[in-house]
DSSP file (Angstrom, degrees, kcal/mol; ACC not computed):
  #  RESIDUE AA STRUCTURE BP1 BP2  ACC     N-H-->O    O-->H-N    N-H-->O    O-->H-N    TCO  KAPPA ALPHA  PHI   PSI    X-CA   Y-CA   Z-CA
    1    1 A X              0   0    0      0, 0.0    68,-0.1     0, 0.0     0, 0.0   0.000 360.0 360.0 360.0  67.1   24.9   19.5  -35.3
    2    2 A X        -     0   0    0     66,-0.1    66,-1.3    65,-0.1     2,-0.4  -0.395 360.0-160.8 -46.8 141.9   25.1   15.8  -34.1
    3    3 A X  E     -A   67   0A   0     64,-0.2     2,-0.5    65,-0.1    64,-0.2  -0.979   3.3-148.7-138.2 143.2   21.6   15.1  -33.0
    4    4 A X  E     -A   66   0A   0     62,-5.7    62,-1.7    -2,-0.4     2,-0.6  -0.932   5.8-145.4-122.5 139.4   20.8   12.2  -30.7
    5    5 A X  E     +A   65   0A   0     -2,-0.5     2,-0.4    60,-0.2    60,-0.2  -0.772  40.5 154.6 -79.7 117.5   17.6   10.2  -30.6
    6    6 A X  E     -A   64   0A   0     58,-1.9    58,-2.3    -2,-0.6    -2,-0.0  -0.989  46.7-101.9-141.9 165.2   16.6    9.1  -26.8
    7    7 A X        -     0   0    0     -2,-0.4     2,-0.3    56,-0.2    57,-0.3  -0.213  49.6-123.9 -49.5 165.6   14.2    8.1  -24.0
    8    8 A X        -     0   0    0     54,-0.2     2,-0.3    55,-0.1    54,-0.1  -0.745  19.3-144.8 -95.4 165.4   13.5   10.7  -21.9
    9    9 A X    >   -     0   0    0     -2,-0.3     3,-2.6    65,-0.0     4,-0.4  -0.870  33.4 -99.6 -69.1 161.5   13.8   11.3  -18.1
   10   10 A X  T 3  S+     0   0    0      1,-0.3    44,-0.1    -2,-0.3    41,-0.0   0.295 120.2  55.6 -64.8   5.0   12.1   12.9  -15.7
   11   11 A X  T 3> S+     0   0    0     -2,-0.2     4,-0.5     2,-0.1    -1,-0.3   0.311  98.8  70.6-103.7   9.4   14.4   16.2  -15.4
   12   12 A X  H <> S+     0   0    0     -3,-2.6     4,-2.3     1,-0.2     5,-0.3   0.816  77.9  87.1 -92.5 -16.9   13.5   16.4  -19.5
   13   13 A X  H  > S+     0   0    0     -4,-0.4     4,-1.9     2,-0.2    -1,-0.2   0.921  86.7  44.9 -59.4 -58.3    9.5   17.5  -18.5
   14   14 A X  H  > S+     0   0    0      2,-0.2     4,-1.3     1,-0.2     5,-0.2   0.952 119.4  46.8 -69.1 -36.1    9.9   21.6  -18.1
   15   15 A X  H >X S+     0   0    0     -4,-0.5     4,-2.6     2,-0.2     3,-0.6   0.957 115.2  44.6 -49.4 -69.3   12.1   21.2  -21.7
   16   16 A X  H 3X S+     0   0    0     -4,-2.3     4,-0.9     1,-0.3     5,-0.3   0.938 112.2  50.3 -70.5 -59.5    9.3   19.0  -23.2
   17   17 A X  H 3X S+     0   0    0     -4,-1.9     4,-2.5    -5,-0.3    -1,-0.3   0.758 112.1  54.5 -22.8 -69.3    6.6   21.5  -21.8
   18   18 A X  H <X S+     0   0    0     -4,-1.3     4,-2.0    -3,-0.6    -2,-0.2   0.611 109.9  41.1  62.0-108.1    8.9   24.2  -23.6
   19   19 A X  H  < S+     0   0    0     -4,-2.6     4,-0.5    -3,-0.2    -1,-0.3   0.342 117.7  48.1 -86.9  12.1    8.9   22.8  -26.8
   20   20 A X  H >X S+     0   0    0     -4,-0.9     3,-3.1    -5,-0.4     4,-1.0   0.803 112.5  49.5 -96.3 -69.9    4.9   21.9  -26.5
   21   21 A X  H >< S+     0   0    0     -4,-2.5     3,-0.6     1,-0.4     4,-0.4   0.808 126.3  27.4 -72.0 -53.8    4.1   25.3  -25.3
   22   22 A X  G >< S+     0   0    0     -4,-2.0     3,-0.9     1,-0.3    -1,-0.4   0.808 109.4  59.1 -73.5 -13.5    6.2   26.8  -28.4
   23   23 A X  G <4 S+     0   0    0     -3,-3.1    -1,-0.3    -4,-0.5    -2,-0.2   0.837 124.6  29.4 -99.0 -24.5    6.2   24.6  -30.9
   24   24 A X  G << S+     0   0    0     -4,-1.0     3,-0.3    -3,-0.6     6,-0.2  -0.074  79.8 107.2 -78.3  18.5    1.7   25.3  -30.5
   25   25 A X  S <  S+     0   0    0     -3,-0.9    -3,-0.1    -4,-0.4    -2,-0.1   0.770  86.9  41.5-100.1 -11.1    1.7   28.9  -29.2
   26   26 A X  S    S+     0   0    0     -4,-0.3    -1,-0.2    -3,-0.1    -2,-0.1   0.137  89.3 117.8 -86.9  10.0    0.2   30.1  -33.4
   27   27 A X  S    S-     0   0    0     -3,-0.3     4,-0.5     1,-0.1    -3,-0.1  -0.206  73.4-135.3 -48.4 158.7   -2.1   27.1  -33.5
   28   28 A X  S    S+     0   0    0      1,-0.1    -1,-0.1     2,-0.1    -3,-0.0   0.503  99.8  62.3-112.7  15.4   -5.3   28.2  -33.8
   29   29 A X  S >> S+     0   0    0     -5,-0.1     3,-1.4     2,-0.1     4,-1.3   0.638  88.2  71.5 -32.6 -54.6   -6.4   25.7  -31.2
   30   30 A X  H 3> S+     0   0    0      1,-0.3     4,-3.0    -6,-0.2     7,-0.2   0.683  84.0  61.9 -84.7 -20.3   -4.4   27.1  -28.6
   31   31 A X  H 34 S+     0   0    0     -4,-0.5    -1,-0.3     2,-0.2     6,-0.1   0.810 112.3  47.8 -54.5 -31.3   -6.5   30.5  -28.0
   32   32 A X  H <4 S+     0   0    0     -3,-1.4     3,-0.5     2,-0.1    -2,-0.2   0.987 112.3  41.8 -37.1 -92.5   -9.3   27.8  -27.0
   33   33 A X  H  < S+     0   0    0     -4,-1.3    87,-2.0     1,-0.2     2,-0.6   0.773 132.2  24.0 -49.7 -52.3   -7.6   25.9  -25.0
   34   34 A X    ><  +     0   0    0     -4,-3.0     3,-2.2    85,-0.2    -1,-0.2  -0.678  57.8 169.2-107.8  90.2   -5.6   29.3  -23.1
   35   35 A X  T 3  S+     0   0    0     -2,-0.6    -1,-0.2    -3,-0.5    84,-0.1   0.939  89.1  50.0 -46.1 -38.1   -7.8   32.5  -23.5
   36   36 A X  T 3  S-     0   0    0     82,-0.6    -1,-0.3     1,-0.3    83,-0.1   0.150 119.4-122.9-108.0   5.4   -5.5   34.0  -21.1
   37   37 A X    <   -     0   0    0     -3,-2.2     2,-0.6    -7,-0.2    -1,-0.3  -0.066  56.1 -38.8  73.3-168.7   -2.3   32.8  -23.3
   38   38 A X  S    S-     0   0    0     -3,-0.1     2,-0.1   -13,-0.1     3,-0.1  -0.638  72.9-175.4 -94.0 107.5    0.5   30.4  -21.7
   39   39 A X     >  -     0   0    0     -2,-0.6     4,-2.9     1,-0.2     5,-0.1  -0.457  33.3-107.8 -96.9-179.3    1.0   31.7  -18.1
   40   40 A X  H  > S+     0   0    0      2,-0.2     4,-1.9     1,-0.2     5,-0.4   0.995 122.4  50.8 -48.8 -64.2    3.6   30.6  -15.5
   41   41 A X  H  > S+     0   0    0      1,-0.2     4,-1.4     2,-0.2    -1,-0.2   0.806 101.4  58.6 -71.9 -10.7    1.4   29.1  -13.7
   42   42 A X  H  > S+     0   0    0      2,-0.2     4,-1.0     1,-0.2    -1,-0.2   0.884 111.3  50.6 -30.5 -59.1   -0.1   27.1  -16.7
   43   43 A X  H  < S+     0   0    0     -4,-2.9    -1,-0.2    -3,-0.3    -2,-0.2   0.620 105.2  48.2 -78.4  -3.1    3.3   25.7  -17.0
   44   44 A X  H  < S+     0   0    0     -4,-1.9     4,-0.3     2,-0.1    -1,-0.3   0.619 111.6  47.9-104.3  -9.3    4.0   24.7  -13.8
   45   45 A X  H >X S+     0   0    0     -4,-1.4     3,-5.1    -5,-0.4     4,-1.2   0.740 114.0  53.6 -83.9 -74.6    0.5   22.8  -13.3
   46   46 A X  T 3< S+     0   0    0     -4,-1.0     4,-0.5     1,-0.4    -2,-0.1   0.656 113.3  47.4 -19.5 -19.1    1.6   21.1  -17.3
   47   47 A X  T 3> S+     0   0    0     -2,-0.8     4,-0.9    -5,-0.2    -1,-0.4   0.648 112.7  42.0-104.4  -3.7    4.8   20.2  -15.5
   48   48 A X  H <> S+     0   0    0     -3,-5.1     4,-3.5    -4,-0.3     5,-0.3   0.799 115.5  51.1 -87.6 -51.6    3.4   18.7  -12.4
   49   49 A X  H  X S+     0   0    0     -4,-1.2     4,-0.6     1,-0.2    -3,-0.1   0.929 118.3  37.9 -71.4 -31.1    0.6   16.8  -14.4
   50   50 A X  H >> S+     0   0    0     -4,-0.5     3,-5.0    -5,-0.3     4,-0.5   0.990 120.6  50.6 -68.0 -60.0    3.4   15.3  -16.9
   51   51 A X  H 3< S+     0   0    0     -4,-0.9     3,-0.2     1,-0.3    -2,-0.2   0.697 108.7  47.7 -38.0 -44.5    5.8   14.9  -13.7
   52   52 A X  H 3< S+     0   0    0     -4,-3.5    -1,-0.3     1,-0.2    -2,-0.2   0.675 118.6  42.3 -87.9   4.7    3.3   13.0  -11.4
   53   53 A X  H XX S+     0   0    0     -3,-5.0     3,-2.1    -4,-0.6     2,-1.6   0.448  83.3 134.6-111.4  16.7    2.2   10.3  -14.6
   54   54 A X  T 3< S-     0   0    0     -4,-0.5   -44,-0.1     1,-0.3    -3,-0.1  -0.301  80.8 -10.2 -83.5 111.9    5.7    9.8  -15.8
   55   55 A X  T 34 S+     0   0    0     -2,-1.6    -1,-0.3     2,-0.2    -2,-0.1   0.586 100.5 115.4  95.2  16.5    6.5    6.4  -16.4
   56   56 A X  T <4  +     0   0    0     -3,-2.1     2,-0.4     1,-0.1    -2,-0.1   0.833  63.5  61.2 -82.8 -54.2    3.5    5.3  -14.8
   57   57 A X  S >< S-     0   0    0     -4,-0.8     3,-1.0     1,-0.1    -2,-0.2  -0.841  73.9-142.3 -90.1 136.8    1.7    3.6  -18.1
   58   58 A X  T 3  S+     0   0    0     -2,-0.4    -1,-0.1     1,-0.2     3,-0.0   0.004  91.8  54.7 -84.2  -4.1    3.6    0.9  -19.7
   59   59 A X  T 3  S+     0   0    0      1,-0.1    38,-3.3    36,-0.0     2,-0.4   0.325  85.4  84.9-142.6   1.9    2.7    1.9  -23.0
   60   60 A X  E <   - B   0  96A   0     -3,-1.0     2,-0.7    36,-0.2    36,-0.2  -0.961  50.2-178.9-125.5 152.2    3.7    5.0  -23.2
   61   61 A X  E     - B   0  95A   0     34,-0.9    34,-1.8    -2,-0.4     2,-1.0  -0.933  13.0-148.1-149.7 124.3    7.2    6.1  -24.1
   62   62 A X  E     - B   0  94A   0     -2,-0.7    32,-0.2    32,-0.2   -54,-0.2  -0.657  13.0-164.3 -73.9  73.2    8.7    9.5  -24.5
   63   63 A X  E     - B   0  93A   0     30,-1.5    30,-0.9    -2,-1.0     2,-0.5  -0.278   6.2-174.5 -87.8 152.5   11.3   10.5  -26.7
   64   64 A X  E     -AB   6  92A   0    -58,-2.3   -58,-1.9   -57,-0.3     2,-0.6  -0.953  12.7-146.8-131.5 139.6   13.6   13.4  -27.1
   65   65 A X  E     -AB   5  91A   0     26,-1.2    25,-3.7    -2,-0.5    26,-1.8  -0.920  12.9-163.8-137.9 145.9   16.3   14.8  -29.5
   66   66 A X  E     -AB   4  89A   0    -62,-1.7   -62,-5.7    -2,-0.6     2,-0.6  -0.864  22.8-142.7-123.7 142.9   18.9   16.4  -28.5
   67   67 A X  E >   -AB   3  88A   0     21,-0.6    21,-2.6    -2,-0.5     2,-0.7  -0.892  23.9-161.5-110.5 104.3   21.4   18.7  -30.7
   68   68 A X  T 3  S+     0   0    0    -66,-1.3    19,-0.1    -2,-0.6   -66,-0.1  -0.382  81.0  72.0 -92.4  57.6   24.6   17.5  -28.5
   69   69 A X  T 3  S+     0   0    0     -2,-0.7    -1,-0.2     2,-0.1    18,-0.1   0.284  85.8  79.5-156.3 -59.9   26.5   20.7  -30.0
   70   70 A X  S <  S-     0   0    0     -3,-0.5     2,-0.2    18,-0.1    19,-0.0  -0.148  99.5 -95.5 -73.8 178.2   24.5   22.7  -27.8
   71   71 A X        -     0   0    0     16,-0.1    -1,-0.1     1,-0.1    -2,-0.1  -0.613  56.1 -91.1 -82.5 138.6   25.3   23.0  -23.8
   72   72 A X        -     0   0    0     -2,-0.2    16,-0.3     1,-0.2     3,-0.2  -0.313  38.9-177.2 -33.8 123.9   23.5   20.7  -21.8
   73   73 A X  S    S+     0   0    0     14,-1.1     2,-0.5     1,-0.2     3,-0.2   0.424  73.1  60.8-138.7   4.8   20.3   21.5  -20.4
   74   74 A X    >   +     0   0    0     13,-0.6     3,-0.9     1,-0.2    -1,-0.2  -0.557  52.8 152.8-106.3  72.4   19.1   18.5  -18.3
   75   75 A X  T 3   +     0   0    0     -2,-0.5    -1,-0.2     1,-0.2     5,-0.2   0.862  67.9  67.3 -89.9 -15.8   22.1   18.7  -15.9
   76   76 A X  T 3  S+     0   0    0     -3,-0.2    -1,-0.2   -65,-0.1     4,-0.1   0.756  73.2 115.2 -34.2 -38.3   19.6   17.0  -13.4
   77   77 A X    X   -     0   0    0     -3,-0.9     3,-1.7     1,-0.2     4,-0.2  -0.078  69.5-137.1 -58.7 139.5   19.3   13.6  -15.2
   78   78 A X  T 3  S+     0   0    0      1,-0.2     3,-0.4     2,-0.1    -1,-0.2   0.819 112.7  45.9 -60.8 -20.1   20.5   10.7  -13.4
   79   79 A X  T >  S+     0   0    0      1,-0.2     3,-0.6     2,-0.1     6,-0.5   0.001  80.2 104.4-120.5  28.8   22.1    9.7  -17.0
   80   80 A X  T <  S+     0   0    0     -3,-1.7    -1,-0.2     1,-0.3    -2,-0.1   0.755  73.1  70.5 -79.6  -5.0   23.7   13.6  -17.8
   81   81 A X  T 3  S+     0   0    0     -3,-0.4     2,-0.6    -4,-0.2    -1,-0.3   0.164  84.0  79.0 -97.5  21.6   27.0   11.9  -16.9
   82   82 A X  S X  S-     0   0    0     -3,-0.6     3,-1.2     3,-0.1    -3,-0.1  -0.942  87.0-127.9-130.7 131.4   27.0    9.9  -20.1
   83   83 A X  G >  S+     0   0    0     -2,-0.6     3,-1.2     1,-0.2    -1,-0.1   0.808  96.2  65.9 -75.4  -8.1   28.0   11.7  -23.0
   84   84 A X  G 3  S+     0   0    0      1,-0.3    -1,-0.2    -3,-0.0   -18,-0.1   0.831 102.1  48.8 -75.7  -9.4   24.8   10.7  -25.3
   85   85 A X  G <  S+     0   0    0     -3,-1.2     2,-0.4    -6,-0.5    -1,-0.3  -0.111  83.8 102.7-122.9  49.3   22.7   12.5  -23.4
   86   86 A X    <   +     0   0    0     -3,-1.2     2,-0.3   -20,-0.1   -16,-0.0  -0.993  57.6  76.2-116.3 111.4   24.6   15.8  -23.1
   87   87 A X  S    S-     0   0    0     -2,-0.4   -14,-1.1   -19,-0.1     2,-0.6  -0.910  88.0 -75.4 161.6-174.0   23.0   18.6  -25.6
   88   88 A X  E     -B   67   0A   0    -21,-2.6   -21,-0.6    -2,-0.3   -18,-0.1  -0.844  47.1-117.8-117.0  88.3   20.1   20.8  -25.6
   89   89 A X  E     +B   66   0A   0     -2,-0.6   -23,-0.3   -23,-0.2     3,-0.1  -0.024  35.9 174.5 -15.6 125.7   16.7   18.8  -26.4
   90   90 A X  E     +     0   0A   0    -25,-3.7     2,-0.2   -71,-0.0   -24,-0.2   0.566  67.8  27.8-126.3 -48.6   15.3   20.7  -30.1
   91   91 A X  E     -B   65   0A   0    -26,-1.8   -26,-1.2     2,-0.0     2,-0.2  -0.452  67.0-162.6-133.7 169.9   12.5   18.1  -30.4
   92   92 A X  E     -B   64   0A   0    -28,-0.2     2,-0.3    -2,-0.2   -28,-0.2  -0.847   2.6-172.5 172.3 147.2    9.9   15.6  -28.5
   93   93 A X  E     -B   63   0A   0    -30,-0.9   -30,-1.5    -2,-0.2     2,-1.0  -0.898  18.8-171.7 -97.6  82.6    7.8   13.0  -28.5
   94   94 A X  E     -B   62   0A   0     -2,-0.3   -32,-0.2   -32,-0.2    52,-0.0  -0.310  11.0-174.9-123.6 111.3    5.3   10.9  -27.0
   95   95 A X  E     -B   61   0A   0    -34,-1.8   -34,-0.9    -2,-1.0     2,-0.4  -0.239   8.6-165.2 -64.7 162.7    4.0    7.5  -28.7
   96   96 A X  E     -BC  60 146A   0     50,-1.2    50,-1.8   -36,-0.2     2,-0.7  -0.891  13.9-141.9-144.0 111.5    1.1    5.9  -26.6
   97   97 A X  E     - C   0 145A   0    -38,-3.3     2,-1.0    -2,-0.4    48,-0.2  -0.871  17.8-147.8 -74.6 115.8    0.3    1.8  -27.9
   98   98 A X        +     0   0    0     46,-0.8     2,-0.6    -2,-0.7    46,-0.3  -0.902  23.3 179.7 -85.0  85.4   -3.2    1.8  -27.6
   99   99 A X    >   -     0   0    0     -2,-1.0     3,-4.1    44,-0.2    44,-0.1  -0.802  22.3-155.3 -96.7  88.6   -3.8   -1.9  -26.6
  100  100 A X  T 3  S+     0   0    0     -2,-0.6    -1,-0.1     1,-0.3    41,-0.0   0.875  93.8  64.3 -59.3  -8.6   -7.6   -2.5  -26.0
  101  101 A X  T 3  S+     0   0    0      1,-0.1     2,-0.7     2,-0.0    -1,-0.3   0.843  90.7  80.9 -52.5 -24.2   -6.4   -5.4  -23.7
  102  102 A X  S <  S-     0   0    0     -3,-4.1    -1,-0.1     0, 0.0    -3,-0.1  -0.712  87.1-128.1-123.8 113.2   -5.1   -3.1  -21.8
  103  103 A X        -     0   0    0     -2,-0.7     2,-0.2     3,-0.0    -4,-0.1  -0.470  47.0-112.6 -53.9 160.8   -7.3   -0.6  -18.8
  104  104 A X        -     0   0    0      1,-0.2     2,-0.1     2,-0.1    -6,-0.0  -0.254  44.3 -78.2 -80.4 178.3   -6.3    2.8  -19.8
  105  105 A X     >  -     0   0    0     -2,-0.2     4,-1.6     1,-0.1    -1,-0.2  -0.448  36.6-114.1 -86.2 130.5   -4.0    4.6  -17.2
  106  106 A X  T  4 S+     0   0    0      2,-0.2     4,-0.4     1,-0.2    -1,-0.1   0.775 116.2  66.9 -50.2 -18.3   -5.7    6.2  -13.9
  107  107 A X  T >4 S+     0   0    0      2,-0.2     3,-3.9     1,-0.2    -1,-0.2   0.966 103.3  43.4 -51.2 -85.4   -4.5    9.7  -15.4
  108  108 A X  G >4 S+     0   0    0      1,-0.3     3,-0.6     2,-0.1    -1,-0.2   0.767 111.5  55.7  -8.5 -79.9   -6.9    9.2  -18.2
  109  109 A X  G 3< S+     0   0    0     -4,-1.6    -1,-0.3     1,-0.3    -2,-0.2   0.501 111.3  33.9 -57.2 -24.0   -9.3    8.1  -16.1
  110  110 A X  G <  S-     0   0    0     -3,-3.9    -1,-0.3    -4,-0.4    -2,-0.1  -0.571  79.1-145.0-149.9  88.4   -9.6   10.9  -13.7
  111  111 A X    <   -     0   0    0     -3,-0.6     2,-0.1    -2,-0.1    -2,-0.0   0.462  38.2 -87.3 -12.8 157.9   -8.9   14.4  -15.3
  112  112 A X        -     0   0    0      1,-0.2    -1,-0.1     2,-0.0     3,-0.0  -0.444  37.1-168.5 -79.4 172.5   -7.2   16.9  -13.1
  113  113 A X  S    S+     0   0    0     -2,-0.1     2,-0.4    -3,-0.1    -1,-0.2   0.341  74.8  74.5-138.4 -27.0   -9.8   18.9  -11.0
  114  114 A X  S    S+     0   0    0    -69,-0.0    -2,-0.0     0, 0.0     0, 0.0  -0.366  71.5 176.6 -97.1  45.3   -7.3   21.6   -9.8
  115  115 A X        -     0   0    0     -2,-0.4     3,-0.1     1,-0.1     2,-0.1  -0.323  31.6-112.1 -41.6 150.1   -7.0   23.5  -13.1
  116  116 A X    >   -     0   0    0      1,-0.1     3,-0.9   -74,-0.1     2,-0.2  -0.199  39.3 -91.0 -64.8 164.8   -5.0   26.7  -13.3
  117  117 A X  T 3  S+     0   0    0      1,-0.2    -1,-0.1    -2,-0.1     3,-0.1  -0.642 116.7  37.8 -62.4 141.0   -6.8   30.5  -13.8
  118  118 A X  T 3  S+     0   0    0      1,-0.3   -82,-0.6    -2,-0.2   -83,-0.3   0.029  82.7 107.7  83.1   4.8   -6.6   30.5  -17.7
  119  119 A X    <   -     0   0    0     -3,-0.9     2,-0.7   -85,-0.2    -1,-0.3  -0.533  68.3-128.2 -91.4 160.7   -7.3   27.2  -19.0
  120  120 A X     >  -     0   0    0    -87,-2.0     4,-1.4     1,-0.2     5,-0.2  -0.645  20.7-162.2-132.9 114.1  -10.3   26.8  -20.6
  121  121 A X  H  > S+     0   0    0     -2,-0.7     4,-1.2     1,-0.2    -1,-0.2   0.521  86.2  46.9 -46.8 -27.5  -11.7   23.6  -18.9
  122  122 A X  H  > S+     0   0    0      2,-0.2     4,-2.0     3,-0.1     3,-0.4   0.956 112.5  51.8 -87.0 -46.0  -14.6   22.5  -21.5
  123  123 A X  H >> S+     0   0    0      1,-0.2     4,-2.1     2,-0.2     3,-2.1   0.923 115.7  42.1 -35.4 -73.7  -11.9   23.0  -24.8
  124  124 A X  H 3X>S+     0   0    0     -4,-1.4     4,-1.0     1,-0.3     5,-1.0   0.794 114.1  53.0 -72.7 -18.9   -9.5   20.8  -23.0
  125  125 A X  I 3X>S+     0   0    0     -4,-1.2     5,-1.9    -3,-0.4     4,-0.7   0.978 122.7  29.9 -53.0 -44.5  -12.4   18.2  -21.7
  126  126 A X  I <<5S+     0   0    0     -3,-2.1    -2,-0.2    -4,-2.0    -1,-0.2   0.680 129.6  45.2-103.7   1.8  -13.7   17.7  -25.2
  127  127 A X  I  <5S+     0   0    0     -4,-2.1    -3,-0.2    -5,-0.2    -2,-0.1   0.931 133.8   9.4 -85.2 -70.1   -9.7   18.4  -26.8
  128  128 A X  I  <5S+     0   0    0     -4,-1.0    -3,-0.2     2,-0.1    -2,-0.1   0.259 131.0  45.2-106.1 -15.3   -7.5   16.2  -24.5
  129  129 A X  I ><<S+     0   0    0     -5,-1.0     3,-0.9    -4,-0.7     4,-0.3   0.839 115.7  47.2 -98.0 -65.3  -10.1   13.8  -22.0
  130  130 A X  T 3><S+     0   0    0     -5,-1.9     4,-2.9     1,-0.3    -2,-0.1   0.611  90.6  84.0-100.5 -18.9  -12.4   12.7  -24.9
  131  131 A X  H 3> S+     0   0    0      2,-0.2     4,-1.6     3,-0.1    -1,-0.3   0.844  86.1  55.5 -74.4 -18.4   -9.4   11.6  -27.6
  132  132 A X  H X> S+     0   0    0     -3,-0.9     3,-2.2     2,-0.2     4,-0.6   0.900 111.0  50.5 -44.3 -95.1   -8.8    7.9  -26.1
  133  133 A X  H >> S+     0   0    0      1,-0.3     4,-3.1    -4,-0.3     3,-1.3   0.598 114.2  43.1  -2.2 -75.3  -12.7    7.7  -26.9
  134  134 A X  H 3X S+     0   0    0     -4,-2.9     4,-1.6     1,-0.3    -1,-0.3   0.741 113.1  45.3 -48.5 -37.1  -12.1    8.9  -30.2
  135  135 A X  H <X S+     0   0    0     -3,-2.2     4,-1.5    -4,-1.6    -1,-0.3   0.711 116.3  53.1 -66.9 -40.1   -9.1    6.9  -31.0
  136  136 A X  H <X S+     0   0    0     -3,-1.3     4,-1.4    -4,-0.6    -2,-0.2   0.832 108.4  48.7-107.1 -76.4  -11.3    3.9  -29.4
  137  137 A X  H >< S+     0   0    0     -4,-3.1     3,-0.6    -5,-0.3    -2,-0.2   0.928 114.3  45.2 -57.2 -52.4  -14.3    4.6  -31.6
  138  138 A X  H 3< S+     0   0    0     -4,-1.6    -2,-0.2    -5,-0.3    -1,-0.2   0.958 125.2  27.6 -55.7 -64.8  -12.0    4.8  -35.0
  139  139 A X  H 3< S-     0   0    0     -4,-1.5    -1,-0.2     1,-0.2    -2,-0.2   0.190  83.5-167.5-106.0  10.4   -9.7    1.5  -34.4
  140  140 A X  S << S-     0   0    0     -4,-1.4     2,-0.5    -3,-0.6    -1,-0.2   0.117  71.3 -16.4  52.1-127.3  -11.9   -0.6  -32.4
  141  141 A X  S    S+     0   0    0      2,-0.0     2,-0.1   -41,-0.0   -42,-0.1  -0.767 102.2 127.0-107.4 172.4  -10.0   -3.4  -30.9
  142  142 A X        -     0   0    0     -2,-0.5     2,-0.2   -44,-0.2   -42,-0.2   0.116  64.5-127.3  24.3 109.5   -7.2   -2.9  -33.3
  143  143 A X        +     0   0    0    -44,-0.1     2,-0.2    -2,-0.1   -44,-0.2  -0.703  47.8 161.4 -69.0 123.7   -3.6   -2.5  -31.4
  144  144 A X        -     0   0    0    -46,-0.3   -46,-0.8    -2,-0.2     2,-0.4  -0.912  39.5-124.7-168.4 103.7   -2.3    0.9  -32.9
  145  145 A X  E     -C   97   0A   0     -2,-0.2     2,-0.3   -48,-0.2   -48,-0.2  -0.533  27.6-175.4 -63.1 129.1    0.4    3.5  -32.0
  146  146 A X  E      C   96   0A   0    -50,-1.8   -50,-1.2    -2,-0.4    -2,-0.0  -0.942 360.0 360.0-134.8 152.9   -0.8    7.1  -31.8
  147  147 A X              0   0    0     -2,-0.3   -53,-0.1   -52,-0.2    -2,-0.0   0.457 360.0 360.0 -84.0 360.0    1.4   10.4  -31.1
């Protein structure tokens, strides 16, 4: 099982979705956040939202590993024709440098408005909107990588 560490690209967001959705679907969060459990369409707005911010903040950087054993599964990627990034993603990542020099990202800044049926809109305000704040409050101006 050769495993390779890389950046991601943009055909690797429905994998990284994926592995979010499974790698959290027995948290005991995740009943909050989806009463209605992880539907299609849940995963297709969570691939749109990652899709329309990707590579948009400077400071955040996405990582994958991929178990190159297995059959490819990003045959999309502009870089699938290169043999390191041929395998089947197991794992992911995304660091964010949380630089108070630095405005946060319009994403941040203006929550989706178009939730799907099943989300449940105040968990993910005070889960997923409000952690920059939090992160903010803790480290001050401190420069700081967070997952």
């Amino acid at each position: 099982m050769p495993l390779v560490l890389r950046e991601l690209v943009l055909a690797d967001i429905p994998a990284v979705i994926d592995i979010t959705n499974d790698a959290f679907r027995d948290d005991p969060v995740t009943p909050a956040l989806f009463p209605g459990g992880q539907t299609p369409e849940i995963r297709a707005f969570a691939i749109g939202q990652q899709t329309s911010r990707f590579g948009k903040n400077p400071n955040v950087y996405k990582l994958g590993v991929f178990d190159t054993d297995l059959p490819a599964a990003s045959v999309e990627s502009p870089r699938a024709e290169e043999p390191y990034t041929r395998g089947t993603m197991i794992a992911t990542a995304t660091w964010l440098l949380e630089d108070p020099t630095v405005p946060d990202d319009e994403a941040s800044q203006h929550p989706p408005t178009d939730w799907p049926i099943g989300v449940n809109i105040a968990a993910h305000e005070v889960y997923f909107i409000d952690m920059p704040v939090r992160y903010k409050a803790v480290m001050g101006e401190k420069r700081c990588w967070r997952m």
